[in-house]
Each structure stands twice: as structure tokens, then as C-alpha cells.
C-alpha positions as CSV (number, residue, x, y, z in Angstrom):
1,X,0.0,0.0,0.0
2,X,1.4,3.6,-1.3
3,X,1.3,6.6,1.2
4,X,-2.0,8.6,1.8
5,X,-2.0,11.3,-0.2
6,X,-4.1,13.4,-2.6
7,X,-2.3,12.7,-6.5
8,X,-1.4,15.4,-8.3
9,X,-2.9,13.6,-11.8
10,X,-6.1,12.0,-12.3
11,X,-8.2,13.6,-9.7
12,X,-11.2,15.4,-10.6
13,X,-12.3,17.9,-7.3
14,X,-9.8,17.4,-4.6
15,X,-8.4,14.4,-5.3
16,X,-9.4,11.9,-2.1
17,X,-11.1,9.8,-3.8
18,X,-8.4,9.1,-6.2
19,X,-6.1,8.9,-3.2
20,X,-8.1,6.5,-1.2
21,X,-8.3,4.3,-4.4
22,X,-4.7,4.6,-4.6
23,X,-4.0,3.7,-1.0
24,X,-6.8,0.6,-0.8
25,X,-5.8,-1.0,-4.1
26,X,-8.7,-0.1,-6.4
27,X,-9.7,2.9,-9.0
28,X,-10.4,5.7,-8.5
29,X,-14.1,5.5,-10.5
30,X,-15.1,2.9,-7.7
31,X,-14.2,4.9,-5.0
32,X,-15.7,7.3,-6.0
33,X,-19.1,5.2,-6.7
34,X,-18.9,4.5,-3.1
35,X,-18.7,7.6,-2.3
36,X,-21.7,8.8,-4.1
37,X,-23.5,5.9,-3.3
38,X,-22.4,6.9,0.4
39,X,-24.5,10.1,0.0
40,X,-27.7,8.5,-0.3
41,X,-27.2,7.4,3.6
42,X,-27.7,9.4,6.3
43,X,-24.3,10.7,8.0
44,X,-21.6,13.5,7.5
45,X,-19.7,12.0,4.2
46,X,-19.4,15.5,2.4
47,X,-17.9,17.0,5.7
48,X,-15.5,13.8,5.6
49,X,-14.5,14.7,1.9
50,X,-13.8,18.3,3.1
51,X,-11.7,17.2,6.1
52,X,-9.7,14.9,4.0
53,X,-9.4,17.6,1.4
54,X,-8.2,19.9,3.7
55,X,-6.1,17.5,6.4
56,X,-4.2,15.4,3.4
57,X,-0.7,16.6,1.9
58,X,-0.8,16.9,-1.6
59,X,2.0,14.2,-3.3
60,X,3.9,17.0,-4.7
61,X,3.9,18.8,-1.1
62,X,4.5,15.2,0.6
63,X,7.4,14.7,-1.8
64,X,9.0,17.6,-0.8
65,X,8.8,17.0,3.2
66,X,9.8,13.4,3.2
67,X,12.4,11.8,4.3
């Protein structure tokens, strides 16, 4: 499993979608099915995306503080 971080290519809002996909193993158009699918059911999943958006690094900005 790669790092958690939003890619810089392929993503189509913010980018954790693509990143989760990336991190679980799968692509990104599933996850992001689930997340829409998600939606239907009660709960805080567009306050989830928001908090991920804004609480993961960006791979370019990860790149740059690693290691």
C-alpha cells in the first residue's frame, strides 16, 4: 500500500477519492461510486471529503517534506 496522499494527476475535485483508491488497491471511479453511493445514507460524508481535502498533503507537497 502507497502513502495517503491526494495525486497530483487523475483527480477530478480534490483528489481523495483518487487517493483513497490509490491507497486501498482499487480505481479511482469505484471509489468514487462508493462515495456517491455513500451520499444516499444518512451521515456527514461530504464533511468527511472536506476534512480529508483539507487534512491530506498533496503528493507534490509530501514529496517535498519526506524523508
Amino acid at each position: 500500500m502507497s502513502a495517503l496522499v491526494r495525486p497530483t494527476h487523475g483527480r477530478i475535485i480534490g483528489g481523495v477519492c483518487a487517493g483513497l483508491a490509490r491507497r486501498f488497491g482499487t480505481s479511482a471511479t469505484t471509489m468514487r461510486v462508493i462515495f456517491l453511493l455513500s451520499c444516499l445514507l444518512p451521515g456527514p460524508q461530504f464533511l468527511l471529503y472536506i476534512a480529508l481535502w483539507i487534512l491530506l498533503p498533496s503528493e507534490e507537497k509530501a514529496a517535498r517534506t519526506a524523508w
